[in-house]
N, CA, C and O atoms as a GROMACS GRO file, in nm:
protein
  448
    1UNK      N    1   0.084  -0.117   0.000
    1UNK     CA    2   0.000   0.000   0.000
    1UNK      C    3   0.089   0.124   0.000
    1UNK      O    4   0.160   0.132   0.100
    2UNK      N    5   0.105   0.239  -0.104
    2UNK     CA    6   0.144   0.340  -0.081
    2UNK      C    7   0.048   0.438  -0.101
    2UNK      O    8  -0.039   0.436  -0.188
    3UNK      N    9   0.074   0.567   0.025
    3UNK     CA   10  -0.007   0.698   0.039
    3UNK      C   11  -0.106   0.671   0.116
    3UNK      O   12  -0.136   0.554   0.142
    4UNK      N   13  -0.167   0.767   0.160
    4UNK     CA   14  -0.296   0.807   0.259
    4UNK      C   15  -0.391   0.737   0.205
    4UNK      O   16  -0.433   0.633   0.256
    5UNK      N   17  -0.439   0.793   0.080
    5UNK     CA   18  -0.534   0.696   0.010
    5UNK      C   19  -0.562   0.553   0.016
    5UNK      O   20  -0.683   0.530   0.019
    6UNK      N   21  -0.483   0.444   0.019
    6UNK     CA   22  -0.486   0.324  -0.003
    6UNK      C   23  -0.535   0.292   0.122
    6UNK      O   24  -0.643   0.237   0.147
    7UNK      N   25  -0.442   0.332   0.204
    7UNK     CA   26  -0.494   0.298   0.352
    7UNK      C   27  -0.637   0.329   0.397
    7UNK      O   28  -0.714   0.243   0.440
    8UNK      N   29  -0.675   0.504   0.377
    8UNK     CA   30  -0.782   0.507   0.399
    8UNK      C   31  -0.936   0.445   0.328
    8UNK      O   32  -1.054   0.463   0.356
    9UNK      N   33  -0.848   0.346   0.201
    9UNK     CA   34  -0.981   0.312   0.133
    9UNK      C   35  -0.997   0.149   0.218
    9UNK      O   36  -1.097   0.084   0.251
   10UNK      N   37  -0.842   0.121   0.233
   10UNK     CA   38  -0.927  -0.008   0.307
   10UNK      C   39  -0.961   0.017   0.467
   10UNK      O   40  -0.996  -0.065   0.551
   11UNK      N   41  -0.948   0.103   0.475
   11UNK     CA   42  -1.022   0.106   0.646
   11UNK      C   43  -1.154   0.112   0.647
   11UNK      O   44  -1.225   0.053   0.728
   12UNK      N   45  -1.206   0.204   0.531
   12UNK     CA   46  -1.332   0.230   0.539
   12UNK      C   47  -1.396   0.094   0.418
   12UNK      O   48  -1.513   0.080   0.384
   13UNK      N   49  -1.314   0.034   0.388
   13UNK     CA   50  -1.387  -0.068   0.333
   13UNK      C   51  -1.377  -0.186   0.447
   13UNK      O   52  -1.479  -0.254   0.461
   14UNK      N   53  -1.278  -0.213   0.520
   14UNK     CA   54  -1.350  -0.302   0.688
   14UNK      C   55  -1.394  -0.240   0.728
   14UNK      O   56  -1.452  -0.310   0.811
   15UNK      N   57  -1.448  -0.079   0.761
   15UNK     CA   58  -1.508  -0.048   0.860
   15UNK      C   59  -1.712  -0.062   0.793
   15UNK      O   60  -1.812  -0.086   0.860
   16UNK      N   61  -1.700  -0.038   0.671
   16UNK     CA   62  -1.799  -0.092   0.629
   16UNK      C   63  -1.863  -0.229   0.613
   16UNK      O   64  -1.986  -0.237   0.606
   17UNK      N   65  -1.781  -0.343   0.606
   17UNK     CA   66  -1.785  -0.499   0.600
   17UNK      C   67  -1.818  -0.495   0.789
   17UNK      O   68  -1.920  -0.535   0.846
   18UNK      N   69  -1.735  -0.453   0.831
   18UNK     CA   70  -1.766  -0.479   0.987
   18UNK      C   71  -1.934  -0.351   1.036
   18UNK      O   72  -1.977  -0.356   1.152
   19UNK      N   73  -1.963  -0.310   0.990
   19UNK     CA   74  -2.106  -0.238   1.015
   19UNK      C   75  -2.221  -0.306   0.951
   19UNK      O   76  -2.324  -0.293   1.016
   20UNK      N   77  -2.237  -0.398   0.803
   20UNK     CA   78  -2.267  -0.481   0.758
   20UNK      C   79  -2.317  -0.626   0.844
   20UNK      O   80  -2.430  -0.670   0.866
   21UNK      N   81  -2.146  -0.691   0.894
   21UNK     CA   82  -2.207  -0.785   0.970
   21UNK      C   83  -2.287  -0.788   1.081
   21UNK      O   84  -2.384  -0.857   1.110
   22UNK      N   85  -2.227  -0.699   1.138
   22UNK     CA   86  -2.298  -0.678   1.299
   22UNK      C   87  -2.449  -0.607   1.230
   22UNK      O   88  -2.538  -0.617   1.315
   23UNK      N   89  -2.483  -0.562   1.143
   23UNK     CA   90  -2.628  -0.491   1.140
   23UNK      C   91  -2.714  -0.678   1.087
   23UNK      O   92  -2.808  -0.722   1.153
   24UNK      N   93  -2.680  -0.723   1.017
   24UNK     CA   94  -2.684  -0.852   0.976
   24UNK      C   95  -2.715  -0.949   1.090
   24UNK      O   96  -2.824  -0.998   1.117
   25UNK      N   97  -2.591  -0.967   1.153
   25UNK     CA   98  -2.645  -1.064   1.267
   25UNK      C   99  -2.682  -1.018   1.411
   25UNK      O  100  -2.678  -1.103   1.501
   26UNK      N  101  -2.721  -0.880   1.443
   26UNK     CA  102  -2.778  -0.846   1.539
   26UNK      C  103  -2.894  -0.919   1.584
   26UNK      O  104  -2.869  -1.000   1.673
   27UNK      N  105  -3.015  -0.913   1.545
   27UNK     CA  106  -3.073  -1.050   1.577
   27UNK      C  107  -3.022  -1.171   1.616
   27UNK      O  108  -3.084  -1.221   1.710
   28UNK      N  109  -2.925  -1.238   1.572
   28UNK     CA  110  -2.862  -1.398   1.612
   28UNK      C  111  -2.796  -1.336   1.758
   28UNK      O  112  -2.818  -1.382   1.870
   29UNK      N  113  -2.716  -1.224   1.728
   29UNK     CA  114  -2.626  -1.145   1.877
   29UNK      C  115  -2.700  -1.167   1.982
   29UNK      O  116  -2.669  -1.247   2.070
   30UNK      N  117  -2.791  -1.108   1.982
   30UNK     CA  118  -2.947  -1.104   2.110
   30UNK      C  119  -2.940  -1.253   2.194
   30UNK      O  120  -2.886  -1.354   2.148
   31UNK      N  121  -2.985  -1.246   2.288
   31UNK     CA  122  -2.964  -1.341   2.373
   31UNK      C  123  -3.126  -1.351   2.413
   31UNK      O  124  -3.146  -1.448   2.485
   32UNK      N  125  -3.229  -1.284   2.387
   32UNK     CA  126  -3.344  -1.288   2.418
   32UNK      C  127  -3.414  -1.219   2.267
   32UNK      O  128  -3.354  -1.158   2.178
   33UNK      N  129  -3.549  -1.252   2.273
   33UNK     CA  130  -3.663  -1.288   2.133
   33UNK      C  131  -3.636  -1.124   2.159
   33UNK      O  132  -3.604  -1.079   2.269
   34UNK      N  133  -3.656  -1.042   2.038
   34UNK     CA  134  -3.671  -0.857   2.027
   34UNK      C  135  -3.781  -0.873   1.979
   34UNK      O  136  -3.791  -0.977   1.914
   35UNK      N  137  -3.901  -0.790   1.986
   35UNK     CA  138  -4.014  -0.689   1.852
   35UNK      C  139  -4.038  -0.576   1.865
   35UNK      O  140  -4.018  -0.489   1.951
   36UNK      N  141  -4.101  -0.587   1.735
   36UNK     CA  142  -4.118  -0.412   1.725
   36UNK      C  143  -4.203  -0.417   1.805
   36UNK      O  144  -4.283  -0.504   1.838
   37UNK      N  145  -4.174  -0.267   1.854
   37UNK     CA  146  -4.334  -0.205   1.889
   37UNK      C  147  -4.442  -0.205   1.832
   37UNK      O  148  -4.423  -0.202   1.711
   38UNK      N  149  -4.573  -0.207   1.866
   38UNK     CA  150  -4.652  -0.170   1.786
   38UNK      C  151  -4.753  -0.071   1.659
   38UNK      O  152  -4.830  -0.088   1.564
   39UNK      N  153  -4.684   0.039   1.740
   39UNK     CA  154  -4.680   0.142   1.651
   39UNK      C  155  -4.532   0.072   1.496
   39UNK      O  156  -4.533   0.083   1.374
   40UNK      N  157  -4.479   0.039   1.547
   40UNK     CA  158  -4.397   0.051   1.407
   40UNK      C  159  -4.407  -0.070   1.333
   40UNK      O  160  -4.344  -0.086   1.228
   41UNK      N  161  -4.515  -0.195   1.403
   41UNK     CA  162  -4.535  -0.294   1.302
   41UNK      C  163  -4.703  -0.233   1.221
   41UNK      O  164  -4.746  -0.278   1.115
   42UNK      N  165  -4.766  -0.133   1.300
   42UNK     CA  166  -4.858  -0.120   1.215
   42UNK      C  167  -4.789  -0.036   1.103
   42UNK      O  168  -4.818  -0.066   0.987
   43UNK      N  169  -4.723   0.039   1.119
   43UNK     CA  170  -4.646   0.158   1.032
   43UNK      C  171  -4.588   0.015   0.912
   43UNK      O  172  -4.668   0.042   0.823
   44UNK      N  173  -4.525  -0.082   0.866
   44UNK     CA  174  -4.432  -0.147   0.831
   44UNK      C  175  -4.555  -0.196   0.713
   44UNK      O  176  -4.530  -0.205   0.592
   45UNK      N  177  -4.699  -0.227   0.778
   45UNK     CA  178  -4.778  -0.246   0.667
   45UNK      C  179  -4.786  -0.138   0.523
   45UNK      O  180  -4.819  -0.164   0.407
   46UNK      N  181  -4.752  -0.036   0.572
   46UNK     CA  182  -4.818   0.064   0.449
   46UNK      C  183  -4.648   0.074   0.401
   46UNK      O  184  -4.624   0.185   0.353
   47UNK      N  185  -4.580   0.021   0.403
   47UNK     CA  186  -4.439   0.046   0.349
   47UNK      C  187  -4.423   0.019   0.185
   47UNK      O  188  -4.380   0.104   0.107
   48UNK      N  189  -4.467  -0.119   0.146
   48UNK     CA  190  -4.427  -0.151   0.030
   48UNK      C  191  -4.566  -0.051  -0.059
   48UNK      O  192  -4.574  -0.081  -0.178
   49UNK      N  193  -4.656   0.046  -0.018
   49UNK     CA  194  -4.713   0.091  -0.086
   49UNK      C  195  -4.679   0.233  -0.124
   49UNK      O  196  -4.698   0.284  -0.234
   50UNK      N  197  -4.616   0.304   0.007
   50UNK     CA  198  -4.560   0.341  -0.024
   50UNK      C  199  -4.425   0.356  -0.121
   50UNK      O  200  -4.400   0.465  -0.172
   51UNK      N  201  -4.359   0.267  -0.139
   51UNK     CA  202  -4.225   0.268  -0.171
   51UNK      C  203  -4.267   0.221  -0.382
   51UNK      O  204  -4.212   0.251  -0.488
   52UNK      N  205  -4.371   0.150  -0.350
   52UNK     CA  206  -4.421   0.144  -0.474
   52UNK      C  207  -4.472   0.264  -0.558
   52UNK      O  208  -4.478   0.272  -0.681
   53UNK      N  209  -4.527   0.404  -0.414
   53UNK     CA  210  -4.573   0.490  -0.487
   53UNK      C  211  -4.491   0.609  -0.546
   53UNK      O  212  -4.515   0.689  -0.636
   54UNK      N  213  -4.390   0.592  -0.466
   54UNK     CA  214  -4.243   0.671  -0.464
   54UNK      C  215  -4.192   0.626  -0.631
   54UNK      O  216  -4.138   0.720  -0.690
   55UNK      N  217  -4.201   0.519  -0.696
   55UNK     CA  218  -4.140   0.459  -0.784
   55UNK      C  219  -4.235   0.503  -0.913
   55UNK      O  220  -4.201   0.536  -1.027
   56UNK      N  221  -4.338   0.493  -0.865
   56UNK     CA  222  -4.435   0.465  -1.053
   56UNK      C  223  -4.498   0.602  -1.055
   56UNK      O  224  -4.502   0.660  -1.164
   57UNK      N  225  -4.549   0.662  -0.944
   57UNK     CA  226  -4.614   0.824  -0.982
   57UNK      C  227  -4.570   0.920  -1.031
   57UNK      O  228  -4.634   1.007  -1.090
   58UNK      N  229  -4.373   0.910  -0.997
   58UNK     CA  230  -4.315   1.016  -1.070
   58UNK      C  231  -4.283   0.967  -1.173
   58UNK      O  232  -4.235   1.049  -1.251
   59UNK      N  233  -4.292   0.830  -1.222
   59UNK     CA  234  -4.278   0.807  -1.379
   59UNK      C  235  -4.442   0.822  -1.437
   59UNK      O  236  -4.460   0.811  -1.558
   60UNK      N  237  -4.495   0.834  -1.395
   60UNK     CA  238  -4.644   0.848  -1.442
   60UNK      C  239  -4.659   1.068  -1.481
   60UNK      O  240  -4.687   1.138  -1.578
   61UNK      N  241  -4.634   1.081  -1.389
   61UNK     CA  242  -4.688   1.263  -1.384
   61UNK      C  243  -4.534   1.363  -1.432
   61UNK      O  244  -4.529   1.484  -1.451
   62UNK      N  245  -4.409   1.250  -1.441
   62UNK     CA  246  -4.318   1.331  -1.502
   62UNK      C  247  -4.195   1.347  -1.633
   62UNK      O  248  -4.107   1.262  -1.636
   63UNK      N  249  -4.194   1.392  -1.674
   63UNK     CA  250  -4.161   1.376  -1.805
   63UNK      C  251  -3.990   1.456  -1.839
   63UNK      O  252  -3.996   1.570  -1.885
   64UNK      N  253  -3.856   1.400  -1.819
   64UNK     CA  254  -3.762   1.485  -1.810
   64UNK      C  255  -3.720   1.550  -1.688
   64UNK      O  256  -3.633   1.636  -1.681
   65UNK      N  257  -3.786   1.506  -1.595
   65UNK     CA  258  -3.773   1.586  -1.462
   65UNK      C  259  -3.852   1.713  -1.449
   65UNK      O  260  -3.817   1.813  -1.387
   66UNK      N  261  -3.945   1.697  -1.507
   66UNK     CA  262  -4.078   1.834  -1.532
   66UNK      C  263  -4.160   1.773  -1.552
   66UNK      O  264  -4.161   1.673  -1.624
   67UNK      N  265  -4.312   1.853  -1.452
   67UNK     CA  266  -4.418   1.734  -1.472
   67UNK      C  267  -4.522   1.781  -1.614
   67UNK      O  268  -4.540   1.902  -1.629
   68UNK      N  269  -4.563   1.719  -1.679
   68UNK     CA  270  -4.606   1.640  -1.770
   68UNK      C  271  -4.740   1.784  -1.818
   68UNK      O  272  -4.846   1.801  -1.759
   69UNK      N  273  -4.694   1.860  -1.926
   69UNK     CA  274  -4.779   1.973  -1.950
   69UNK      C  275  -4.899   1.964  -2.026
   69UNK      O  276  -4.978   2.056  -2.042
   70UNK      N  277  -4.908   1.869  -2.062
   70UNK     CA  278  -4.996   1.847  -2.225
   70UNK      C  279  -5.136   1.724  -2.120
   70UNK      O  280  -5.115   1.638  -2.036
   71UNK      N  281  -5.184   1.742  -2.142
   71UNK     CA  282  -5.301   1.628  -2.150
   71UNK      C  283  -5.310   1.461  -2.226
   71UNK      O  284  -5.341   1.350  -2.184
   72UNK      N  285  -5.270   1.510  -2.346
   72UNK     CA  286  -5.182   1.414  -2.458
   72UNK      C  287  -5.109   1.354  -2.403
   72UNK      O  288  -5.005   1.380  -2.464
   73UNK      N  289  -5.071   1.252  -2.290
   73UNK     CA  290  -4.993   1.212  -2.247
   73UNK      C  291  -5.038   1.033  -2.230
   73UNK      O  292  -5.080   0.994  -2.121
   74UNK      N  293  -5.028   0.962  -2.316
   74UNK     CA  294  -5.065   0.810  -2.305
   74UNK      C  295  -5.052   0.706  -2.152
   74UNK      O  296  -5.108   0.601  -2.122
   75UNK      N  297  -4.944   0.799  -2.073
   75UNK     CA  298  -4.950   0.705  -1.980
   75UNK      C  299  -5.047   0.766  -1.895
   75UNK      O  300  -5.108   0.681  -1.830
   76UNK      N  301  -5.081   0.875  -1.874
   76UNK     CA  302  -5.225   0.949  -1.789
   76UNK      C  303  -5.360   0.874  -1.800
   76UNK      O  304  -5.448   0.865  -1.715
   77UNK      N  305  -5.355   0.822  -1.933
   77UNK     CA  306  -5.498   0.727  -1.959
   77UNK      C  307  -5.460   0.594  -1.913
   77UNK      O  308  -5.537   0.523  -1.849
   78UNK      N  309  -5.325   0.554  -1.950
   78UNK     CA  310  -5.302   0.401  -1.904
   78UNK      C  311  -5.296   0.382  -1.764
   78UNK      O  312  -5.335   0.281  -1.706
   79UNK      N  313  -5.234   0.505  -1.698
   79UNK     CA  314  -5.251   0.474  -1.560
   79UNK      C  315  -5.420   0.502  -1.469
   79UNK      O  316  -5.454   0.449  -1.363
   80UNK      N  317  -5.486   0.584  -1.539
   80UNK     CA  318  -5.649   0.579  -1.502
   80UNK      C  319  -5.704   0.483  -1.541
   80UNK      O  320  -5.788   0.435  -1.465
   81UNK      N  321  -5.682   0.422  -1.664
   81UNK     CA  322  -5.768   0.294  -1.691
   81UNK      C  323  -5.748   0.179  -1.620
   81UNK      O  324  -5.843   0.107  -1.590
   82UNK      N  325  -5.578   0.140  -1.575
   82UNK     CA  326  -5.516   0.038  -1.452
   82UNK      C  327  -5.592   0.018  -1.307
   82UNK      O  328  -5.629  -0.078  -1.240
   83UNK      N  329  -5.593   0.182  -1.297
   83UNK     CA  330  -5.672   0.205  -1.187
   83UNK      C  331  -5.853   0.188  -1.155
   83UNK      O  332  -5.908   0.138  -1.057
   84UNK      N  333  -5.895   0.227  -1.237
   84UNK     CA  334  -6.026   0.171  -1.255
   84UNK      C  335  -6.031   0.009  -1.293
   84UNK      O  336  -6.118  -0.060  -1.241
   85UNK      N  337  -5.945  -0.042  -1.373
   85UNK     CA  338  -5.962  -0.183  -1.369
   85UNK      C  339  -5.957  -0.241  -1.269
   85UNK      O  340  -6.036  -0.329  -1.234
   86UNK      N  341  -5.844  -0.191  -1.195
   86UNK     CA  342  -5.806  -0.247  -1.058
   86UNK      C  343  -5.942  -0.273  -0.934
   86UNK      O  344  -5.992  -0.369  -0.876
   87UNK      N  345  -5.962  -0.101  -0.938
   87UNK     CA  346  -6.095  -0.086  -0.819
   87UNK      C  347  -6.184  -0.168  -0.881
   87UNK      O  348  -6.233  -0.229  -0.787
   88UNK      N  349  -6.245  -0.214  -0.997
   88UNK     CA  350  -6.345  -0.250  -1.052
   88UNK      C  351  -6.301  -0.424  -1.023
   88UNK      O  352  -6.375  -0.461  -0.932
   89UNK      N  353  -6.225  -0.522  -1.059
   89UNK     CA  354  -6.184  -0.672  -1.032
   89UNK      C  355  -6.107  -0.686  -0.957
   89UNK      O  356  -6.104  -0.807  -0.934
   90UNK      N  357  -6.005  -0.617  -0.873
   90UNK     CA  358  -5.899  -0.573  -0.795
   90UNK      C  359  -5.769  -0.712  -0.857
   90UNK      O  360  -5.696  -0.763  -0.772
   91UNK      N  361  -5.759  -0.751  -0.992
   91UNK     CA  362  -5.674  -0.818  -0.996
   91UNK      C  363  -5.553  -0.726  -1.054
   91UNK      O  364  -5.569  -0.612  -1.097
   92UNK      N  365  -5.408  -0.807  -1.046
   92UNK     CA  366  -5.335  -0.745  -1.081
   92UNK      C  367  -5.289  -0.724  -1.229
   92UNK      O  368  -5.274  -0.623  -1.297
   93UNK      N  369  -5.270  -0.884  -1.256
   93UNK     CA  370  -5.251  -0.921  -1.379
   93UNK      C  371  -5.354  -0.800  -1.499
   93UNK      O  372  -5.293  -0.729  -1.578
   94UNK      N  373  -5.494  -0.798  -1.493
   94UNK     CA  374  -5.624  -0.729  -1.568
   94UNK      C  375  -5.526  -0.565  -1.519
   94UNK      O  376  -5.509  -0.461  -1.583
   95UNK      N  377  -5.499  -0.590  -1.439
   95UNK     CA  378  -5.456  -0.411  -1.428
   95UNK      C  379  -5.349  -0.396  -1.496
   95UNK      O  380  -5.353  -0.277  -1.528
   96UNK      N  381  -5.230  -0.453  -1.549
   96UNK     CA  382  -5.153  -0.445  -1.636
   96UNK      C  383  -5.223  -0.490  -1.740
   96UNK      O  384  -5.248  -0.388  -1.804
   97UNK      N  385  -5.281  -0.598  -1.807
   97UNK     CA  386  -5.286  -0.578  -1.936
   97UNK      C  387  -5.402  -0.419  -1.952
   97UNK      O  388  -5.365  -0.329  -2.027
   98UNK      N  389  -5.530  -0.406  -1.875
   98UNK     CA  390  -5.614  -0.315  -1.905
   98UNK      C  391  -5.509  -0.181  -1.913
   98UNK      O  392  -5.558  -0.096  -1.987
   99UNK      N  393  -5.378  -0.141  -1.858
   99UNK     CA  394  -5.319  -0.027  -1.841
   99UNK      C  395  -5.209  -0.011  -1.996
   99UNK      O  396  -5.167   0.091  -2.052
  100UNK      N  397  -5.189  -0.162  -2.030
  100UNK     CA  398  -5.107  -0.139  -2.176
  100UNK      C  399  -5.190  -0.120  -2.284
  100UNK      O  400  -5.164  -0.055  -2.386
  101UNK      N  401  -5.314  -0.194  -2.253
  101UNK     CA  402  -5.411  -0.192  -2.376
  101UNK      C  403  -5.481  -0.051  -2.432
  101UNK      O  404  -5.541  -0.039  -2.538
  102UNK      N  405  -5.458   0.056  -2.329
  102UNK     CA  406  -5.495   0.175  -2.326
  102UNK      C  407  -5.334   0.229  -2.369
  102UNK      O  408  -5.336   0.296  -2.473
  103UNK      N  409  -5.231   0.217  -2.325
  103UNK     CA  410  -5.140   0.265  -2.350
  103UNK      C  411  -5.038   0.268  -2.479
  103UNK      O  412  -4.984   0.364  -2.535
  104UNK      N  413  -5.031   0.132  -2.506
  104UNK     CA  414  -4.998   0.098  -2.633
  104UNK      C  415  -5.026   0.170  -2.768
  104UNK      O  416  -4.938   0.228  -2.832
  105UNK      N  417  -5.192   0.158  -2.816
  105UNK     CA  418  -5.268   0.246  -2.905
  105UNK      C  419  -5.223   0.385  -2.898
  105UNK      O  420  -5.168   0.434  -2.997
  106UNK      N  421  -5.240   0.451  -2.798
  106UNK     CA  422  -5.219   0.531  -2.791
  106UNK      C  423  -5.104   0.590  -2.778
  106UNK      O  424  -5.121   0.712  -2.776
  107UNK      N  425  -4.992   0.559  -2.767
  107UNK     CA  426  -4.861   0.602  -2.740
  107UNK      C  427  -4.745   0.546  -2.916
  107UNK      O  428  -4.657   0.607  -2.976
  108UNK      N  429  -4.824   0.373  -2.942
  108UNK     CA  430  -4.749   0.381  -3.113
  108UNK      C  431  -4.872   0.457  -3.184
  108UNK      O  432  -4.837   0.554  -3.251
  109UNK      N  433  -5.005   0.431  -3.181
  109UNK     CA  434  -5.051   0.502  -3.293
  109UNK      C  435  -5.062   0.605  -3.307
  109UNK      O  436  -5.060   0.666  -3.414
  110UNK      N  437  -5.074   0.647  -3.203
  110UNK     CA  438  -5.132   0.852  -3.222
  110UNK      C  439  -4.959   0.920  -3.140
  110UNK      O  440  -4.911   1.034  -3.135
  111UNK      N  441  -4.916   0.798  -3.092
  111UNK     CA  442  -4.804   0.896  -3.108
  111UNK      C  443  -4.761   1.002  -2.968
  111UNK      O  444  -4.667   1.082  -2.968
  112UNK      N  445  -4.854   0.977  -2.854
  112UNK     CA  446  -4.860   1.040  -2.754
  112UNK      C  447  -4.703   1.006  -2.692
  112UNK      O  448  -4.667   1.054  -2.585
   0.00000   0.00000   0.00000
């Protein structure tokens, strides 16, 4: 190893491998059963909906990193029609095809 650099990259690369394991096997560490509280296992339910909504709304309402000016916008109908399919059979599968079948047409043919 020569210079400051080298050294400091592998320190912080064990000091990261060693923050890793111990966050990893903290649970096995414990010597007695842990849980959450209750407040934060009800909180843990709405997580993946959140994190889902974090992901697809700003690809839905934004366009370039600016939200979406025109009306003309194919995924605005594909994502309302998903959504009504959804509330209407609540399946998932019908909510993707009902959300391409709207989207498709409209985005190769007309071009949205």
């Amino acid at each position: 190893m020569s210079g400051t650099t080298d050294w400091w990259t592998l320190a912080v690369i064990v000091g990261l491998a060693g923050v890793s394991v111990l966050t990893r096997c903290f649970f096995f560490i414990l010597d007695r059963p842990w849980g959450l509280p209750d407040w934060a296992h009800r909180a843990l339910h709405y997580a993946p909906v959140a994190a889902l909504s974090a992901v697809v709304i700003p690809e839905i309402v934004m366009t370039q990193g600016a939200l979406v000016s025109t009306w003309q916008d194919a995924r605005l109908f594909a994502a309302l029609a998903g959504a009504c399919y959804h509330f209407w059979r609540r399946g998932v599968l019908g909510t993707m095809v009902a959300g391409m079948a709207v989207y498709l047409p409209l985005h190769l043919g007309l071009g949205w």
